[in-house]
C-alpha positions in Angstrom: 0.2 -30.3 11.7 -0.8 -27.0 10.9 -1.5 -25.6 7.4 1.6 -24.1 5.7 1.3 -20.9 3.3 4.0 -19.0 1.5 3.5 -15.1 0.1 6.0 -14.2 -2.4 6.3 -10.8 -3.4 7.4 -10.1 -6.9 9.8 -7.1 -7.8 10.2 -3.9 -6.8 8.0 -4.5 -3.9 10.4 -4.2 -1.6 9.9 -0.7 -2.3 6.9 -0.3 -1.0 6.3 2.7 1.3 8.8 4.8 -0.9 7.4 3.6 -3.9 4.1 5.8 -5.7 2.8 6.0 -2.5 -0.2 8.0 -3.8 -0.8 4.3 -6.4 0.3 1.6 -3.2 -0.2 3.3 0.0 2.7 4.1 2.9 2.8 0.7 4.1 6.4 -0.7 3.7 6.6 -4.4 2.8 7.8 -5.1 6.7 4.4 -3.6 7.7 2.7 -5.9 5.1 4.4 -9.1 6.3 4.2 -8.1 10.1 -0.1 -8.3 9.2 0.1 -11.2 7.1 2.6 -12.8 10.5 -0.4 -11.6 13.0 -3.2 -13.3 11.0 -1.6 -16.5 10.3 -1.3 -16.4 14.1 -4.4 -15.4 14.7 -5.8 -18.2 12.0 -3.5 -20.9 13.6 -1.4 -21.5 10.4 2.1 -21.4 9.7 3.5 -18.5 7.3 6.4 -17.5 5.2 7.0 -14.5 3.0 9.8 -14.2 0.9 10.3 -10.6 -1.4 12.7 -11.3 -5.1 13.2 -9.1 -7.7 14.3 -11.8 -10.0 12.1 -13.6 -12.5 14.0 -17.1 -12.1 14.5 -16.6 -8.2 10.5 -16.2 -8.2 10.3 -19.5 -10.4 12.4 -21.7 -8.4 10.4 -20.7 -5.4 7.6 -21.9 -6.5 8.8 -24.7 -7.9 9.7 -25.6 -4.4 6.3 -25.3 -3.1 5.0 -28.2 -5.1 3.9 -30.6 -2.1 5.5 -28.7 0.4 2.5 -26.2 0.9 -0.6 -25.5 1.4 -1.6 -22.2 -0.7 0.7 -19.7 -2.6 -0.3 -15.8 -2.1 1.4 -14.0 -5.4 2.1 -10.8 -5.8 3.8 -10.8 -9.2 4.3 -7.5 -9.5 5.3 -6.3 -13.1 5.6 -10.0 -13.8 2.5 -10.4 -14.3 2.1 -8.9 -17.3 5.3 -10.5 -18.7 6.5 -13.9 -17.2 4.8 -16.8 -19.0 7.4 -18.9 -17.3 6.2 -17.9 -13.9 2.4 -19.0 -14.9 3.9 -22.1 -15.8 6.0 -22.5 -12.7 3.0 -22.0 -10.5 0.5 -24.1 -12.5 3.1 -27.2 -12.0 3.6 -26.5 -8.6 -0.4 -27.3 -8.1 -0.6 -25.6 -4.8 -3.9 -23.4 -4.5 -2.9 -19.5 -5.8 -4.5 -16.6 -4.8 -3.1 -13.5 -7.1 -2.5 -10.1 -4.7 -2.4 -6.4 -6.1 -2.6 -3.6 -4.2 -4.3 -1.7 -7.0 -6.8 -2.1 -9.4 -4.8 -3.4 -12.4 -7.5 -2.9 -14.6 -7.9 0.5 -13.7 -4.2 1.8 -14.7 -2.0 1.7 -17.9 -3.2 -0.8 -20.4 -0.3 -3.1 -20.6 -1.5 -3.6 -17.0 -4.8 -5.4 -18.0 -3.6 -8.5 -18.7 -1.9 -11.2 -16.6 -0.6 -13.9 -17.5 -1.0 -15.5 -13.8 -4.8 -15.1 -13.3 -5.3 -18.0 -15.6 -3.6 -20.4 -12.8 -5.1 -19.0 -10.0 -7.9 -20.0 -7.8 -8.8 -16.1 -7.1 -7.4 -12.9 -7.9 -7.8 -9.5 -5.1 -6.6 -6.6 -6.7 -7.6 -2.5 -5.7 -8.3 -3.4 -1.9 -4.6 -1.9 -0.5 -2.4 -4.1 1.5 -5.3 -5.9 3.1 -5.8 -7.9 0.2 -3.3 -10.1 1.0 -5.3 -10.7 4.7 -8.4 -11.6 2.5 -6.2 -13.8 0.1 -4.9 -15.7 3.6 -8.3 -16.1 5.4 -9.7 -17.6 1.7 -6.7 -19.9 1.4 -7.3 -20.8 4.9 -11.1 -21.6 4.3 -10.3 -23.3 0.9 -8.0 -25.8 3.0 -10.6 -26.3 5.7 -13.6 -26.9 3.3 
């Protein structure tokens, strides 16, 4: 059976593209998944990306993930700064997170410094553009095969 991995993008990035292209790039979330798709091919492994702009949507997802997965890719999106409940979802769900931004958190708007999901996380890409989330898979991947 090949390895399973889920990306779930947090809100608003379904806007991606249209969305301070100047901050996330021109890529539209179709573009993202269509890499992400290509690599998982490419690495052999099964993939599913999902996209919600609701907190609790985002929670029961990864609740679901708990034994049915391999590795969680997370792009919280402005949830990461606010959503205890999603840290708490995803350290219950003990699947193997990497945390995704597109840009440099640390280098924006202060509220942006912290997040709340780091803590949970086995890794956390942020500032590389969209192809963080290829380097996020391809860890995942080597953390399963290790």
């Amino acid at each position: 059976m090949r390895p399973r991995f889920f990306v779930l993008h947090g809100p608003n990035l379904n806007m991606l593209g249209l969305r301070e292209p100047e901050v996330y790039g021109s890529h539209s979330l179709s573009d993202v998944n269509a890499s992400l798709e290509a690599k998982a091919e490419a690495l052999a492994v099964d993939l599913q990306c999902e996209q919600s702009n609701s907190e609790g949507e985002s929670i029961d997802r990864v609740q679901s993930l708990r034994g049915a997965c391999d590795g969680l890719i997370i792009n919280p999106g402005g949830l990461t700064h606010t959503s205890v409940a999603l840290r708490d979802a995803i350290s219950a769900a003990e699947v193997p997170t990497i945390e995704v931004h597109i840009s440099n958190i640390h280098a924006r708007e202060e509220f942006r410094h912290k997040s709340y999901i780091s803590g949970v996380a086995v890794g956390v890409i942020c500032g590389l553009g969209v192809d963080g989330y290829i380097y996020a898979l391809e860890a995942l991947v080597k953390n399963v095969s290790s």
